[in-house]
N, C-alpha and C positions, 0 to 999 in steps of 0.2 A: 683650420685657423692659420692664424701667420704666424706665430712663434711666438706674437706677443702675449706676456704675461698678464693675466688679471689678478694677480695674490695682493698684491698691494693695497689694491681699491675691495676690496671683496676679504670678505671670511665664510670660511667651507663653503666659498660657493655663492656664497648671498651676500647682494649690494643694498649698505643702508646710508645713502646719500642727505646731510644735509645743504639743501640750495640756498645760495645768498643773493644771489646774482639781479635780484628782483629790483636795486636802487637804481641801475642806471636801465630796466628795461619798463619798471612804472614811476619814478620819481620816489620822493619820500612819504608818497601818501598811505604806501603800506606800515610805516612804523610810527614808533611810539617813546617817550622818552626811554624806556630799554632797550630796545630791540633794534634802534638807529645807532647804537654804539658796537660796531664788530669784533670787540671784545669777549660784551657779552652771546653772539652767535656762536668765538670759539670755546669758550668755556661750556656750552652747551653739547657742543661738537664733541669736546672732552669727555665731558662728564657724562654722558649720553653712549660713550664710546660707537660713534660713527664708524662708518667704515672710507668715510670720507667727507671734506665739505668743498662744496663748491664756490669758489671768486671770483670776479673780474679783476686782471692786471691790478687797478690799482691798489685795492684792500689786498691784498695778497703781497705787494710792494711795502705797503704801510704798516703792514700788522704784520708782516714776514716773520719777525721773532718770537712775536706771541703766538702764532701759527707752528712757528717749529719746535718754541717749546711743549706747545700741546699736543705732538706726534701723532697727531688724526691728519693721514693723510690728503696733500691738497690737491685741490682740481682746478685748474684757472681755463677759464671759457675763453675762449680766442677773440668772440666776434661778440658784439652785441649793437642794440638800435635804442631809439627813446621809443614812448607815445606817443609821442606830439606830433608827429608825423601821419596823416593819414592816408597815403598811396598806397601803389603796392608794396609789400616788406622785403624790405633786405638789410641783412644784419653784415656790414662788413667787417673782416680781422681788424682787431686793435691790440692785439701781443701775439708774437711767434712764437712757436715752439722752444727754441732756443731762451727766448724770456723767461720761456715759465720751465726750464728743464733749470735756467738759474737761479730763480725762487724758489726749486725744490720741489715742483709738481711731481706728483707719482701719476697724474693722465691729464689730458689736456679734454676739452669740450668746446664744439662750433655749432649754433644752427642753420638749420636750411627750411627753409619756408617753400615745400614744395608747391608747386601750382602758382607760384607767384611767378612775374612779367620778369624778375631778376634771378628765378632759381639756375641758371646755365653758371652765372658767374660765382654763387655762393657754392654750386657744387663744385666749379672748378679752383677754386680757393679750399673747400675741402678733400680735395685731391693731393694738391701741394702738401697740404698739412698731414694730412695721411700718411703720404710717404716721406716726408722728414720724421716725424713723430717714428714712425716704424723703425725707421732706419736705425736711431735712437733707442727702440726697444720700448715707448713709451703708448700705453695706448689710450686709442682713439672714442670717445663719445661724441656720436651725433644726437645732437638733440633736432627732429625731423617732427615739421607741424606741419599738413596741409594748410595752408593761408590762400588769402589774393584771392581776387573776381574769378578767375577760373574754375575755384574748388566749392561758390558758392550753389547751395541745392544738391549737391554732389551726396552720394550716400557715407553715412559718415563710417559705417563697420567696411565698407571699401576702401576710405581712406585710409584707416586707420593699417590695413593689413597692404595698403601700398606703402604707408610709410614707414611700416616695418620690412618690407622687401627690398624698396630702396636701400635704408640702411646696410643689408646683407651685399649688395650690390655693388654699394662703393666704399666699402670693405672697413669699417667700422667696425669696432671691439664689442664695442655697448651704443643701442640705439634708447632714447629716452623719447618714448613717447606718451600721446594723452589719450585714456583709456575713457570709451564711450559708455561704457557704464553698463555693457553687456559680456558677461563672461565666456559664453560660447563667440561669439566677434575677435575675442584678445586670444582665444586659444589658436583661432583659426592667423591671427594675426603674429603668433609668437611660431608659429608651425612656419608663417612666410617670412620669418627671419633666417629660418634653418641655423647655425652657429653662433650666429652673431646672435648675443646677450639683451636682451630685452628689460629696460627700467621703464617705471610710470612714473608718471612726474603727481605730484602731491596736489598742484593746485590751487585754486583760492579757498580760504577757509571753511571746512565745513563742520557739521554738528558731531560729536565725537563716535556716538555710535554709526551713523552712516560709515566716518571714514574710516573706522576698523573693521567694518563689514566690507567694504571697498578693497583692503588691505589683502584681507582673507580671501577675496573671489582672485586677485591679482596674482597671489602665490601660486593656488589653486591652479591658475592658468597656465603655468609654467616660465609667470617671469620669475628673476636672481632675487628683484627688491625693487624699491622704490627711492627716487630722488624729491624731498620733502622739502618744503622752506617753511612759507607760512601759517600750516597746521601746527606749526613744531614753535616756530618763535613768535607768533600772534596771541598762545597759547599763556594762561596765568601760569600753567604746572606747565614749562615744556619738557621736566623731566620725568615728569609721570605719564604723561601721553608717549612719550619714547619710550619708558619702558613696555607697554602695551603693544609699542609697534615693534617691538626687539622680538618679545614671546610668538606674536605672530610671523617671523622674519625666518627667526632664527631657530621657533618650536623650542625656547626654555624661557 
C-alpha cells in the first residue's frame, strides 16, 4: 500500500459509505420534499453512524458546519457530469484536493468512465489528484464504471474485474465499483484488485430483501462495504434499513 491511511473512512476494516452525489449527476428527480434538503441526508449520516458521507464541492461548502458538527466523516468527489448530455462520458474536476483538505475531507472521490473516447484524460486528471492527495496523506476513491460505445456487448463479469484491476493500477485506496449481481464474478473481481479496497456502490432503489441479500453476497465476496445513497434516503425508515445493513457490515 502507500502508507495512506484508511482509519478515518472505515471502522475495523469495514466502509459504510453514505452517497449524496446523485443531485448534480441525475438532477433532482431522484428526491422528495425530504430527502432534497442535505440536512436531512446529514442527520441520517449521524444517526446511522456512517462510516462516511459522500459530497460534491458545493454541499459540502454550504452545509460545512452542519457537516462538521455531525463528525461523520466527509468525502467530496472531485469531478462529476449532468444527464443531459448524451456522448461519450466524461466527468471533469470541479474541486481540488486542497479544497476539500479545507472543507475538512477525511478522502477525496473522482470517476473514470473506463472505455469511454475521454478515459486518457479523466485518468490523467486522476493521476494528478492521486499524488497530491498522497502527498497530503489523504486518500484516494476511484469510483471506475465501464461506460461509452466501446464497452457496449462487452461481458459485463469481465468488466467488472477490469475495473477493479484498473483501480489497483493507478494506485487508488478504495475502488467503488457496480456489482453484476454474480458473487463468484466479484470474488474473482476483488482478487484483480489485489490491495486496493473494493466498495459497491448501492444503486438505484431496490426492493428490501433483494438489497440485503445483495449486501450479504458483497461481503461474502470480500469487499470492506458498500457506498449507498438512494436505498438509504428514498427509503420511509432510512434508519431502520441501515441498521440491517450495519448488522450485515459490521456482524452486530
Amino acid at each position: 500500500m502507500t502508507g495512506v491511511s484508511l482509519n478515518k473512512i472505515t471502522k475495523k476494516g469495514k466502509a459504510f459509505f453514505l452517497a449524496y452525489d446523485q443531485g448534480l449527476e441525475h438532477g433532482p428527480e431522484d428526491f422528495n420534499d425530504k430527502n432534497i434538503d442535505p440536512r436531512y441526508i446529514i442527520d441520517i449520516a449521524k444517526k446511522g453512524k456512517y462510516t462516511g458521507v459522500i459530497f460534491q464541492k458545493g454541499i459540502a461548502e454550504k452545509y460545512n458546519r452542519e457537516i462538521k458538527k455531525s463528525k461523520v466523516p466527509l468525502i467530496v468527489k472531485l469531478n462529476g457530469k449532468t444527464n443531459l448530455f448524451k456522448g461519450e462520458p466524461i466527468a471533469r474536476q470541479l474541486c481540488t484536493v486542497k479544497e476539500a483538505m479545507k472543507l475538512g475531507a477525511a478522502a477525496v472521490g473522482y470517476t473514470i468512465y473506463l472505455g469511454s473516447d475521454y478515459e486518457d484524460e479523466m485518468l490523467s486528471e486522476f493521476e494528478n489528484i492521486q499524488r497530491e492527495a498522497h502527498s497530503k496523506q489523504i486518500p484516494v476513491i476511484a469510483w471506475i464504471y465501464p461506460r461509452g460505445k466501446s464497452v457496449k456487448n462487452k461481458n459485463k463479469a469481465e468488466l467488472m474485474a477490469y475495473a477493479a484491476r484498473a483501480g489497483l493500477e493507478i494506485g487508488a485506496d478504495i475502488i467503488k465499483i457496480q456489482y453484476n449481481g454474480n458473487p463468484k464474478d466479484l470474488k474473482w473481481a476483488v482478487k484483480s484488485a489485489g490491495k486496493t479496497r473494493v466498495v459497491i456502490a448501492g444503486g438505484i432503489k431496490k426492493e428490501e430483501r433483494k438489497l440485503l441479500s445483495q449486501i450479504k453476497e458483497i461481503m461474502q465476496s470480500g469487499c470492506i462495504g458498500i457506498a449507498i445513497g438512494r436505498n438509504i434516503w428514498q427509503n420511509k425508515k432510512p434508519l431502520e434499513i441501515t441498521k440491517k445493513i450495519r448488522k450485515i457490515i459490521f456482524k452486530k
